[in-house]
PDBQT receptor file of N, H, CA, C and O in Angstrom, charges set to zero:
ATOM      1  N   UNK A   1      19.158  -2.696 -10.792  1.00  0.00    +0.000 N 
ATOM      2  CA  UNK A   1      17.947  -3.209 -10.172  1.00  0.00    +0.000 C 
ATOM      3  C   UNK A   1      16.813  -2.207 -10.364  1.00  0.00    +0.000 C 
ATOM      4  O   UNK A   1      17.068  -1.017 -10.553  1.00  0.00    +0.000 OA
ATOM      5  N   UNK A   2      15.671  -2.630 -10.323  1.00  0.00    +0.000 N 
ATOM      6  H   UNK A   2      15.464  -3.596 -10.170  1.00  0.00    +0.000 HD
ATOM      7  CA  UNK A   2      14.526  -1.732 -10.663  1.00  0.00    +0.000 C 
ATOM      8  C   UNK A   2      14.562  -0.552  -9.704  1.00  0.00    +0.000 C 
ATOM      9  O   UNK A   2      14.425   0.661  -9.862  1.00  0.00    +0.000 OA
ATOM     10  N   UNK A   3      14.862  -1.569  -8.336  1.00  0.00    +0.000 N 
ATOM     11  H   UNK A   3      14.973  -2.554  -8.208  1.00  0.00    +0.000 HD
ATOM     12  CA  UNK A   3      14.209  -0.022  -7.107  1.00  0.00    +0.000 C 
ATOM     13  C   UNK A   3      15.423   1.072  -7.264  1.00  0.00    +0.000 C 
ATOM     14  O   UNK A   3      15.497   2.122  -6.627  1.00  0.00    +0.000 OA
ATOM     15  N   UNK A   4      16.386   0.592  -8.273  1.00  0.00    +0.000 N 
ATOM     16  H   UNK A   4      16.326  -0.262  -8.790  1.00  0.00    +0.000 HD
ATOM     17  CA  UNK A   4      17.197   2.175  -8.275  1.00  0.00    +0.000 C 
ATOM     18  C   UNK A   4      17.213   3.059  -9.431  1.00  0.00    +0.000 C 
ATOM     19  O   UNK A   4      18.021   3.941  -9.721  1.00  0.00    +0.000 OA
ATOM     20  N   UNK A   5      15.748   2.497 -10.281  1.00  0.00    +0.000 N 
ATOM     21  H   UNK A   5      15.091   1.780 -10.046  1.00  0.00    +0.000 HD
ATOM     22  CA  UNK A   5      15.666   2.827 -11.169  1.00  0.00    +0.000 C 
ATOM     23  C   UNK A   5      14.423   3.911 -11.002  1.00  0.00    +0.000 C 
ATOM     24  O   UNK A   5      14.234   4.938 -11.654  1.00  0.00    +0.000 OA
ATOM     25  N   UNK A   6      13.817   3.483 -10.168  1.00  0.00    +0.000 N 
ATOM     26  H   UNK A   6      13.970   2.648  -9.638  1.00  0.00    +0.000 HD
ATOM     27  CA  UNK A   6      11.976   4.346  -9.844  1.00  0.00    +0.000 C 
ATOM     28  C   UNK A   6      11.834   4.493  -8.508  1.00  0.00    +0.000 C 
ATOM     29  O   UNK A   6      10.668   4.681  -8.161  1.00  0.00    +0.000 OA
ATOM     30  N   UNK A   7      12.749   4.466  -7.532  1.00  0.00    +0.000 N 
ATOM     31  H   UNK A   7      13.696   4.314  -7.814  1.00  0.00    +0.000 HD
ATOM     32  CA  UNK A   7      13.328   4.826  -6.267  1.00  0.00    +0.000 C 
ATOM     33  C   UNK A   7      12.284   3.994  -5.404  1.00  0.00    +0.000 C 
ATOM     34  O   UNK A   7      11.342   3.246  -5.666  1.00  0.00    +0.000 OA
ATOM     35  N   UNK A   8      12.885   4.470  -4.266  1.00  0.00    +0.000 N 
ATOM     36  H   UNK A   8      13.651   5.077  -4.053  1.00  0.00    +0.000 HD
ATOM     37  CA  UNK A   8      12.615   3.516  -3.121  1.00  0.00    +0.000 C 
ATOM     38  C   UNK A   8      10.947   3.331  -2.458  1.00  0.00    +0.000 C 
ATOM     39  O   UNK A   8      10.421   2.438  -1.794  1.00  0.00    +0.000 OA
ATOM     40  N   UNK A   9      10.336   4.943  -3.130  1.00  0.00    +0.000 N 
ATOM     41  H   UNK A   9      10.763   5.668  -3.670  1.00  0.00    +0.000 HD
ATOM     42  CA  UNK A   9       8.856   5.339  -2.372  1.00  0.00    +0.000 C 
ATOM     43  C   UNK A   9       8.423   4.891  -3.443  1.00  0.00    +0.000 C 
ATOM     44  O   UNK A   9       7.334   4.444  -3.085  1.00  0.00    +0.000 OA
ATOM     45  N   UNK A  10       8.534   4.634  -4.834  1.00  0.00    +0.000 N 
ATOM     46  H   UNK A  10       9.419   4.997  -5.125  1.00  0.00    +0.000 HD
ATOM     47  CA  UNK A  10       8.144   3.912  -6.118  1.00  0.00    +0.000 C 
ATOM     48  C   UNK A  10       7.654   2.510  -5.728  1.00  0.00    +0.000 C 
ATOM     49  O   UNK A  10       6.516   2.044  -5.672  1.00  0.00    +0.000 OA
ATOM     50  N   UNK A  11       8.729   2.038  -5.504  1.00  0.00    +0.000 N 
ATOM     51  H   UNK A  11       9.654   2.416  -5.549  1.00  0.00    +0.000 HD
ATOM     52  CA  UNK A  11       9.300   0.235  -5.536  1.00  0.00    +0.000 C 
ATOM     53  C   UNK A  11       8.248  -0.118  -4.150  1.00  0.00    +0.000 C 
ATOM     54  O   UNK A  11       7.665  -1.194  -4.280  1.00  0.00    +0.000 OA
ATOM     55  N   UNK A  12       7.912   0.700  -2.755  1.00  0.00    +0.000 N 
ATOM     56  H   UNK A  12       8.386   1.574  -2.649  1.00  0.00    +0.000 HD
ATOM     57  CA  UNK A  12       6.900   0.322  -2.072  1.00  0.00    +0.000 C 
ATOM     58  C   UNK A  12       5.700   0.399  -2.736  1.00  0.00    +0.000 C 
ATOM     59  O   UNK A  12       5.093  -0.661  -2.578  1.00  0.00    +0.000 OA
ATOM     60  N   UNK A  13       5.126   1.134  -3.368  1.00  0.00    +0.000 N 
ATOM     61  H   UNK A  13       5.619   1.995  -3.496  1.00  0.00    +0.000 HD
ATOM     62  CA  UNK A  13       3.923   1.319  -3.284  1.00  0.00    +0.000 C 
ATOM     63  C   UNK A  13       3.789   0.150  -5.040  1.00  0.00    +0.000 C 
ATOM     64  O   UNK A  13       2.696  -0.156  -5.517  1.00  0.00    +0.000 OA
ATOM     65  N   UNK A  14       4.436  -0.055  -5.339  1.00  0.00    +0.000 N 
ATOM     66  H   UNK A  14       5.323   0.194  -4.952  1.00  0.00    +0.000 HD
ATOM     67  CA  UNK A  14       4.788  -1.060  -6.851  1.00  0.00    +0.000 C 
ATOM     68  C   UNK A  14       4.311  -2.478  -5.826  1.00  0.00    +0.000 C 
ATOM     69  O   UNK A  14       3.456  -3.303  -6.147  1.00  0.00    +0.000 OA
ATOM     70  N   UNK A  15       5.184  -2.481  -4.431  1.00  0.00    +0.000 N 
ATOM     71  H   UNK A  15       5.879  -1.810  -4.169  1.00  0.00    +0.000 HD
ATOM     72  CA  UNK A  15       5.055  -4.018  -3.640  1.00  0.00    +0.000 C 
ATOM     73  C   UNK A  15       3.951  -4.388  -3.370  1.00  0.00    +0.000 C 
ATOM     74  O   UNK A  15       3.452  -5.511  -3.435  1.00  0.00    +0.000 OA
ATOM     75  N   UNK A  16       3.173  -2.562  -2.770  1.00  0.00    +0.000 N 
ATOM     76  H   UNK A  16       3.578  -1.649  -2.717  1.00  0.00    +0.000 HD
ATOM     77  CA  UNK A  16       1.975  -3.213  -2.342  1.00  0.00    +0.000 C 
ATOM     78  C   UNK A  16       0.843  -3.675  -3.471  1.00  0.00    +0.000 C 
ATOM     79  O   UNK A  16      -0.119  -4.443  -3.503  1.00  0.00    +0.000 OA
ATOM     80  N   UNK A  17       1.321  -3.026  -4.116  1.00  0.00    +0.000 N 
ATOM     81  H   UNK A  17       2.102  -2.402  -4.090  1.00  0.00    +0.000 HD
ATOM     82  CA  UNK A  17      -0.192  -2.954  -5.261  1.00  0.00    +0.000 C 
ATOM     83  C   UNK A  17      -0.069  -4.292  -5.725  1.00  0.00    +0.000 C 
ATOM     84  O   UNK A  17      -1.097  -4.947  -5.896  1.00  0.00    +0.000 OA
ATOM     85  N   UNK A  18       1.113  -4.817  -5.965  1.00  0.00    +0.000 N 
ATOM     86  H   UNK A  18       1.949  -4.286  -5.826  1.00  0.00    +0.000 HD
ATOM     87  CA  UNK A  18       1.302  -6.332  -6.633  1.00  0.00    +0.000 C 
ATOM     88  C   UNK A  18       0.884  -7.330  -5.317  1.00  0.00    +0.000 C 
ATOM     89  O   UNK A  18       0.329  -8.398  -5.577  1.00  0.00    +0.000 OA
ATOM     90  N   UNK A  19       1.135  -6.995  -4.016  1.00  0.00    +0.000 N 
ATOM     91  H   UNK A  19       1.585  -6.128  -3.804  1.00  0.00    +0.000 HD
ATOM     92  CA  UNK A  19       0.430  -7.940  -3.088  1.00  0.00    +0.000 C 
ATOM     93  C   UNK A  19      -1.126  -7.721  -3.225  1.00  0.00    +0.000 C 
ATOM     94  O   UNK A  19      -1.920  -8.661  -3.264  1.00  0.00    +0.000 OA
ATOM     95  N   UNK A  20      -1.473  -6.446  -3.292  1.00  0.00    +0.000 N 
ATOM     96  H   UNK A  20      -0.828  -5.682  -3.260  1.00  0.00    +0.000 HD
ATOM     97  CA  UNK A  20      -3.339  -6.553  -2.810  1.00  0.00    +0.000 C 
ATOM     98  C   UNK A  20      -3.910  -7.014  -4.298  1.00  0.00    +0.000 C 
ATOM     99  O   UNK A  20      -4.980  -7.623  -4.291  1.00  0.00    +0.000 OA
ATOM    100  N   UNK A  21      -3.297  -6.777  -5.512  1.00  0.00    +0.000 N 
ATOM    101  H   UNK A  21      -2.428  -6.282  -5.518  1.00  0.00    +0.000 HD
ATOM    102  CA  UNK A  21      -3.519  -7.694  -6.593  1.00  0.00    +0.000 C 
ATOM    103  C   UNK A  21      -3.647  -8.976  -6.290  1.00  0.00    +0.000 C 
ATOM    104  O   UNK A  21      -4.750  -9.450  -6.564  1.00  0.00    +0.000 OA
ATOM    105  N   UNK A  22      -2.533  -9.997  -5.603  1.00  0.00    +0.000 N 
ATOM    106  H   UNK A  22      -1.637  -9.611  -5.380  1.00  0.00    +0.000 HD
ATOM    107  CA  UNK A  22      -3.234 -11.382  -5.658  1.00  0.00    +0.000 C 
ATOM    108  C   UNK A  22      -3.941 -11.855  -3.874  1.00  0.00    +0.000 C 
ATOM    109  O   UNK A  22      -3.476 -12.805  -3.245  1.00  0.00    +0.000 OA
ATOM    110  N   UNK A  23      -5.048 -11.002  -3.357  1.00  0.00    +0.000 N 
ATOM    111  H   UNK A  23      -5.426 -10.230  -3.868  1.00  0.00    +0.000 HD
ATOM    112  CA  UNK A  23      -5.635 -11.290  -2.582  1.00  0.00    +0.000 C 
ATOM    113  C   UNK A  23      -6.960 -11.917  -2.680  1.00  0.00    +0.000 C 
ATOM    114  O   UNK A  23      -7.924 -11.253  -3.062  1.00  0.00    +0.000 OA
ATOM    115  N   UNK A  24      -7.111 -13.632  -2.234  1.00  0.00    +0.000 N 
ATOM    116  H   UNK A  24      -6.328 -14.172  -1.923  1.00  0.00    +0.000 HD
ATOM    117  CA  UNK A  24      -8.104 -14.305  -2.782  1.00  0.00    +0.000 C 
ATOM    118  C   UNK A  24      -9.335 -13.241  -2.757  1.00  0.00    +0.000 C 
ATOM    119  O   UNK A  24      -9.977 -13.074  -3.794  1.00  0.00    +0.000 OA
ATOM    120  N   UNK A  25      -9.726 -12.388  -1.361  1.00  0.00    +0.000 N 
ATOM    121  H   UNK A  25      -9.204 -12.523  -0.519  1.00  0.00    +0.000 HD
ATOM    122  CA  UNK A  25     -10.901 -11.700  -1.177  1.00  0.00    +0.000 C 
ATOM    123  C   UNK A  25     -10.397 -10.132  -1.343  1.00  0.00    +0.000 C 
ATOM    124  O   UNK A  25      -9.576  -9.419  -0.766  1.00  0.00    +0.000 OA
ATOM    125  N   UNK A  26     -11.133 -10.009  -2.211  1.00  0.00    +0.000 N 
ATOM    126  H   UNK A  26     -11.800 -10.588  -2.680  1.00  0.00    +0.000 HD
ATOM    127  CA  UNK A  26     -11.213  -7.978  -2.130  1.00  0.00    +0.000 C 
ATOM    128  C   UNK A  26     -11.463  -7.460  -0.948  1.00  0.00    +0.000 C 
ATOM    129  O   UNK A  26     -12.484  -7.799  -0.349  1.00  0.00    +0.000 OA
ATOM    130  N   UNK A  27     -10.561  -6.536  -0.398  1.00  0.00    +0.000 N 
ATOM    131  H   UNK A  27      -9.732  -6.261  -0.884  1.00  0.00    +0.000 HD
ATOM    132  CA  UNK A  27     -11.294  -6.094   0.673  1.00  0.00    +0.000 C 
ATOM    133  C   UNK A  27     -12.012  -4.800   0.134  1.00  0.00    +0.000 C 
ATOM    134  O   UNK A  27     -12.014  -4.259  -0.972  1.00  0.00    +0.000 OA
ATOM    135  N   UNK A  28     -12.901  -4.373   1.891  1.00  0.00    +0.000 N 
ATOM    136  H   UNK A  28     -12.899  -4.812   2.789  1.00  0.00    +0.000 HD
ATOM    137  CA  UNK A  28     -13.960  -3.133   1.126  1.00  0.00    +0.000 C 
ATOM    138  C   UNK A  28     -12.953  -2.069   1.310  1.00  0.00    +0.000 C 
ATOM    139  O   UNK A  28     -13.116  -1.192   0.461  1.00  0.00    +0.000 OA
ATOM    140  N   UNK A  29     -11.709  -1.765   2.326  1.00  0.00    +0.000 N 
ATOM    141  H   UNK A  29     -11.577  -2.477   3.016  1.00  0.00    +0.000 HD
ATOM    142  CA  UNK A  29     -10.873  -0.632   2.379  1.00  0.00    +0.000 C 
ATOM    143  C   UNK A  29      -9.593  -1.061   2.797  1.00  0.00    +0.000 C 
ATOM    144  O   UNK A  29      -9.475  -2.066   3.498  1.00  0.00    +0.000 OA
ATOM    145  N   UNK A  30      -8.103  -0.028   2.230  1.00  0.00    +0.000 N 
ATOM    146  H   UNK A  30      -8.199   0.788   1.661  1.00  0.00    +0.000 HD
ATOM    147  CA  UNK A  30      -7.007  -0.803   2.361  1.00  0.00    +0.000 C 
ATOM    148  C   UNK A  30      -6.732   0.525   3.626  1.00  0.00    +0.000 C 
ATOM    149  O   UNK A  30      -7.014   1.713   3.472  1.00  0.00    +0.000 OA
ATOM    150  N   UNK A  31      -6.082  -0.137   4.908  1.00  0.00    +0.000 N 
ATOM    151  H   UNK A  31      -5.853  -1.102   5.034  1.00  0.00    +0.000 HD
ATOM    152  CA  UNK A  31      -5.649   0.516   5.690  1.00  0.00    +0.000 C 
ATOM    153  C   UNK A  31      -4.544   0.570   5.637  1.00  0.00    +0.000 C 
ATOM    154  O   UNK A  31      -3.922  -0.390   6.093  1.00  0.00    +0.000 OA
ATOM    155  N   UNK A  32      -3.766   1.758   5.036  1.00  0.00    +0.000 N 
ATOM    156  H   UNK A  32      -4.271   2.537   4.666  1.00  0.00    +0.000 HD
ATOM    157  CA  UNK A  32      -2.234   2.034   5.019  1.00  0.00    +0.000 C 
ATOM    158  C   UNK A  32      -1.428   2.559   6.280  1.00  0.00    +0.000 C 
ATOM    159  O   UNK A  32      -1.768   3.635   6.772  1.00  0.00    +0.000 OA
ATOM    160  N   UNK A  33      -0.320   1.806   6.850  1.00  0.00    +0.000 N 
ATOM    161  H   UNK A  33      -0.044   0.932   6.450  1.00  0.00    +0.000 HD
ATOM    162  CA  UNK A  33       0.478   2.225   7.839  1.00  0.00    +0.000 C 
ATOM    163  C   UNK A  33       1.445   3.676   7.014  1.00  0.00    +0.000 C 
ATOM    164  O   UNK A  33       2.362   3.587   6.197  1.00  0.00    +0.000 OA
ATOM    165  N   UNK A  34       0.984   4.587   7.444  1.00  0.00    +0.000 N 
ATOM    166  H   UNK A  34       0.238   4.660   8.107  1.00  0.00    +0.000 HD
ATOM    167  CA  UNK A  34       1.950   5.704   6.917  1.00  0.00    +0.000 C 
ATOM    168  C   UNK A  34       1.001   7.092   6.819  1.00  0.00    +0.000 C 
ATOM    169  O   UNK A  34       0.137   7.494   7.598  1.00  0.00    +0.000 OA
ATOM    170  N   UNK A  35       1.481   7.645   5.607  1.00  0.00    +0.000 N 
ATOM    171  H   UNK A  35       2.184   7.318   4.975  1.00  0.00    +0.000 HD
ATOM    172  CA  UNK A  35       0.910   9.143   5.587  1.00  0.00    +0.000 C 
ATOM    173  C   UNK A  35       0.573   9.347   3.861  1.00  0.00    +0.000 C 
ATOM    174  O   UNK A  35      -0.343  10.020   3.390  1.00  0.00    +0.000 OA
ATOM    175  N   UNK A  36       1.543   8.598   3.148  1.00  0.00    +0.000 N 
ATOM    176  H   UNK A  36       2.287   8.051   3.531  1.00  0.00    +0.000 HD
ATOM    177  CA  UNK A  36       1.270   7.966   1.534  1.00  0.00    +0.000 C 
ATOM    178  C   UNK A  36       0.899   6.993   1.289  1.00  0.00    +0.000 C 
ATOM    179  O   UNK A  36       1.036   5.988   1.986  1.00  0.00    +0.000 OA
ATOM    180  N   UNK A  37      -0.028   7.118  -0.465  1.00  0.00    +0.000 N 
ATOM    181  H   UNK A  37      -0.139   7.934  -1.031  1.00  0.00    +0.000 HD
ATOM    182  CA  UNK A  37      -0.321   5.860  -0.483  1.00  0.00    +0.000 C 
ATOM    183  C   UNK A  37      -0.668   6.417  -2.208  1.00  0.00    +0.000 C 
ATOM    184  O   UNK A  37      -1.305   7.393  -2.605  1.00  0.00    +0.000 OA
ATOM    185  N   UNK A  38       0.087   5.280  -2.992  1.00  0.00    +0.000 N 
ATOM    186  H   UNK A  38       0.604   4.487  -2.670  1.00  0.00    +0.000 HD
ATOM    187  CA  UNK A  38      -0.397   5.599  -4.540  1.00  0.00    +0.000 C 
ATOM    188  C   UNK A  38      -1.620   5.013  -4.599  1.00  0.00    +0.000 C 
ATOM    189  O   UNK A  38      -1.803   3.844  -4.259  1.00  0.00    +0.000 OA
ATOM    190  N   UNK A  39      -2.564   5.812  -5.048  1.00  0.00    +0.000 N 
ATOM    191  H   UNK A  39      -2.415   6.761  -5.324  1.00  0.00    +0.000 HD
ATOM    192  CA  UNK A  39      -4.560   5.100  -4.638  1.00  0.00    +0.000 C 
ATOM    193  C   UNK A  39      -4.256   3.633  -5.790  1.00  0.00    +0.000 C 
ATOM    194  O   UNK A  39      -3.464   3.620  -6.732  1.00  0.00    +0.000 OA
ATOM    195  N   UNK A  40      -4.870   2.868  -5.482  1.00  0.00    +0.000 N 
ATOM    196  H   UNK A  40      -5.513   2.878  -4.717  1.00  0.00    +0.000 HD
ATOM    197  CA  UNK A  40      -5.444   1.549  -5.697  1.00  0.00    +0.000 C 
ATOM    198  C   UNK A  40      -6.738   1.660  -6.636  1.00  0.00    +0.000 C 
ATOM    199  O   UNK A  40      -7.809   2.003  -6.136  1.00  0.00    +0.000 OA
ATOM    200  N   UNK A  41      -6.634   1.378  -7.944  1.00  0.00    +0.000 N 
ATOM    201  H   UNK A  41      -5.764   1.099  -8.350  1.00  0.00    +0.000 HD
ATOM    202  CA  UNK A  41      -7.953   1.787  -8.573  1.00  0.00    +0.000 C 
ATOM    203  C   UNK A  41      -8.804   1.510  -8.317  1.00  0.00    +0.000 C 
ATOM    204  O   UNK A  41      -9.642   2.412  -8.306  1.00  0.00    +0.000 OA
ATOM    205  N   UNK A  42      -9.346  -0.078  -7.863  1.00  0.00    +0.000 N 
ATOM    206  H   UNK A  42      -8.665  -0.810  -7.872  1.00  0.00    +0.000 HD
ATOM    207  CA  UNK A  42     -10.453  -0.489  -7.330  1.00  0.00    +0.000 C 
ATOM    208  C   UNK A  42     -10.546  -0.133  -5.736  1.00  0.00    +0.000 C 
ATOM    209  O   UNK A  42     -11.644  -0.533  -5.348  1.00  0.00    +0.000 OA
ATOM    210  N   UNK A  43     -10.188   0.161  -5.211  1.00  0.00    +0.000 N 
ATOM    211  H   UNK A  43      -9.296   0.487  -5.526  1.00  0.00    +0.000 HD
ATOM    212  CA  UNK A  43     -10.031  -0.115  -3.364  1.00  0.00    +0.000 C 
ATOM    213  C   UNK A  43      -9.586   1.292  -2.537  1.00  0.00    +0.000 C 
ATOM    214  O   UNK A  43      -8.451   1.760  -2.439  1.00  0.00    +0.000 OA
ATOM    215  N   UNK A  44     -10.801   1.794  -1.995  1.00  0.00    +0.000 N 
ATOM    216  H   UNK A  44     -11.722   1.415  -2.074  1.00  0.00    +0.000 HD
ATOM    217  CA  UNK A  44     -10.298   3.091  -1.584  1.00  0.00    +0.000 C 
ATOM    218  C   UNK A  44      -9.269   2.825  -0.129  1.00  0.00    +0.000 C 
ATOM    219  O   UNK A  44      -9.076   1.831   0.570  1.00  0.00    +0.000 OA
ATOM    220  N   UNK A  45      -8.873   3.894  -0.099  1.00  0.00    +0.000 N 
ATOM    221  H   UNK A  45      -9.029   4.702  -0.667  1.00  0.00    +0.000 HD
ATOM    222  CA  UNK A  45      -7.653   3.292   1.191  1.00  0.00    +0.000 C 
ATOM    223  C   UNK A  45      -7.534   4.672   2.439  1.00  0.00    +0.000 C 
ATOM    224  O   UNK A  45      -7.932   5.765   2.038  1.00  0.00    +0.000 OA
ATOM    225  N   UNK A  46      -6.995   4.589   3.902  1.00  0.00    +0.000 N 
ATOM    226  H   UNK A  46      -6.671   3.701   4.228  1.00  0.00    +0.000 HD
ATOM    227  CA  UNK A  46      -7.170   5.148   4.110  1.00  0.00    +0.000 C 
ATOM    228  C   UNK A  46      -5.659   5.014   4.927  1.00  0.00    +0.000 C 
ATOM    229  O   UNK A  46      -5.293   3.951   5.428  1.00  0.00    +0.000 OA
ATOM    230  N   UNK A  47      -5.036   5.985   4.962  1.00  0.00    +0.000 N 
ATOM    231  H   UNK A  47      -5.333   6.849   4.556  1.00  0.00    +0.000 HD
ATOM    232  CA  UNK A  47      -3.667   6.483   5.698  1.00  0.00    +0.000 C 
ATOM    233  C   UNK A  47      -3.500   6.379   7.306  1.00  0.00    +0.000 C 
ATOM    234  O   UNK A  47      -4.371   7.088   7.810  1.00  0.00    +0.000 OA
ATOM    235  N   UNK A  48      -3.072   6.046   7.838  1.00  0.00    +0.000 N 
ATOM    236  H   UNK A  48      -2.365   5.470   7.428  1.00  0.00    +0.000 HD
ATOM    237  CA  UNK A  48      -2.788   6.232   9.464  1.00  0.00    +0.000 C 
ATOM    238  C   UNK A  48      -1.420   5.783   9.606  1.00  0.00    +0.000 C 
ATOM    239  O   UNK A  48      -0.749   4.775   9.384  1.00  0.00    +0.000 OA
ATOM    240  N   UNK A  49      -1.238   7.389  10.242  1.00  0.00    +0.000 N 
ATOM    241  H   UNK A  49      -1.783   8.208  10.423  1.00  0.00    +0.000 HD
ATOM    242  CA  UNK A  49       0.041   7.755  10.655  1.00  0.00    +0.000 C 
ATOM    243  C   UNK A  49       0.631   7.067  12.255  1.00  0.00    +0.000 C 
ATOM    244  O   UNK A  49       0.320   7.448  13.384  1.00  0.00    +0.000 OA
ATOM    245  N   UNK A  50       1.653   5.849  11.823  1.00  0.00    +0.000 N 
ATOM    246  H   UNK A  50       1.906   5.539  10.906  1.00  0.00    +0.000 HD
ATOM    247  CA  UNK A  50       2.152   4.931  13.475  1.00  0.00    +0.000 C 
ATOM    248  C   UNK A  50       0.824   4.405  13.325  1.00  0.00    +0.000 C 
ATOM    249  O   UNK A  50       0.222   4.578  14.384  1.00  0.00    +0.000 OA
ATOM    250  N   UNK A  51      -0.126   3.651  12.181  1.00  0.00    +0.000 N 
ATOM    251  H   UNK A  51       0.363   3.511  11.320  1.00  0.00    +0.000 HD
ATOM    252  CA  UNK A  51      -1.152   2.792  12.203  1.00  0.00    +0.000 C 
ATOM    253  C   UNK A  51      -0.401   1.569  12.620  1.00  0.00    +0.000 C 
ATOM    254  O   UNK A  51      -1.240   0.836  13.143  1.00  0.00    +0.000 OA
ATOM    255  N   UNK A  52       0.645   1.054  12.641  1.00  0.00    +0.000 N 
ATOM    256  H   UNK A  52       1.326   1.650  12.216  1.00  0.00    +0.000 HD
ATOM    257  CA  UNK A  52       1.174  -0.371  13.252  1.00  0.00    +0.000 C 
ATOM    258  C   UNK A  52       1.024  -0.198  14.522  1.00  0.00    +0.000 C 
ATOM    259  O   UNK A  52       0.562  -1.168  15.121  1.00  0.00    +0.000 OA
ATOM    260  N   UNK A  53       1.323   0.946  15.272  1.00  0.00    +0.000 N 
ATOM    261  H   UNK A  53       1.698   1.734  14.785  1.00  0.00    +0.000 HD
ATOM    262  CA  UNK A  53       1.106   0.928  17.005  1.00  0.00    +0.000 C 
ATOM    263  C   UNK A  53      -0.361   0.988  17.438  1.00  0.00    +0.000 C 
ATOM    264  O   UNK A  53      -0.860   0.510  18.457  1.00  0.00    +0.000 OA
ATOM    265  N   UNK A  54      -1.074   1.825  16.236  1.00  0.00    +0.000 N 
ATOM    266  H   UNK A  54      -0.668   2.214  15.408  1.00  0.00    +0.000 HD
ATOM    267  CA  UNK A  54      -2.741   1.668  16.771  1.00  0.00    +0.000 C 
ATOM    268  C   UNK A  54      -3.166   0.116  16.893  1.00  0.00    +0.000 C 
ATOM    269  O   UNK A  54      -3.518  -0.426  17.941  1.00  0.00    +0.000 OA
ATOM    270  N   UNK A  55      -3.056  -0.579  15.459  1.00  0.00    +0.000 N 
ATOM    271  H   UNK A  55      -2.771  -0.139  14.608  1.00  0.00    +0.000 HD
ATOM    272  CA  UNK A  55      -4.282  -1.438  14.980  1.00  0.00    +0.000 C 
ATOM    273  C   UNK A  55      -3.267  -3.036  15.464  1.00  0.00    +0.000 C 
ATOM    274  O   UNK A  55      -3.763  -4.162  15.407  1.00  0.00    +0.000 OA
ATOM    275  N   UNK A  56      -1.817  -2.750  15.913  1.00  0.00    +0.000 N 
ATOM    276  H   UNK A  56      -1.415  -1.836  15.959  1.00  0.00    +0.000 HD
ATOM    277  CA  UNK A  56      -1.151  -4.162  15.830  1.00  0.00    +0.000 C 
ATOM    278  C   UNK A  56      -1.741  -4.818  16.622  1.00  0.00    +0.000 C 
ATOM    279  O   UNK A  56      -1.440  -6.000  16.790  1.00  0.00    +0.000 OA
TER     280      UNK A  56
């Protein structure tokens, strides 16, 4: 399988980029739940650490 090929912190940041790829509207910033984030070429992003307990 791929994710045991380019590991597990690979295969997330592979998920997200292929989800914010088919989003009808661009957003202006991607708010990441965590502390990583492989940057997004078009879309600056910004990290928050337990961002699911802030923003849920």
């Amino acid at each position: 399988a791929e994710i045991d090929q380019i590991n597990i912190l690979q295969a997330s940041y592979k998920a997200m980029h292929l989800a914010i790829a088919q989003l009808n509207t661009q957003p202006d910033l991607l708010l990441i739940d965590g502390n990583r984030f492989k940057p997004y070429p078009t879309i600056p992003h910004q990290c928050i650490i337990k961002g699911d307990g802030k923003f849920a």
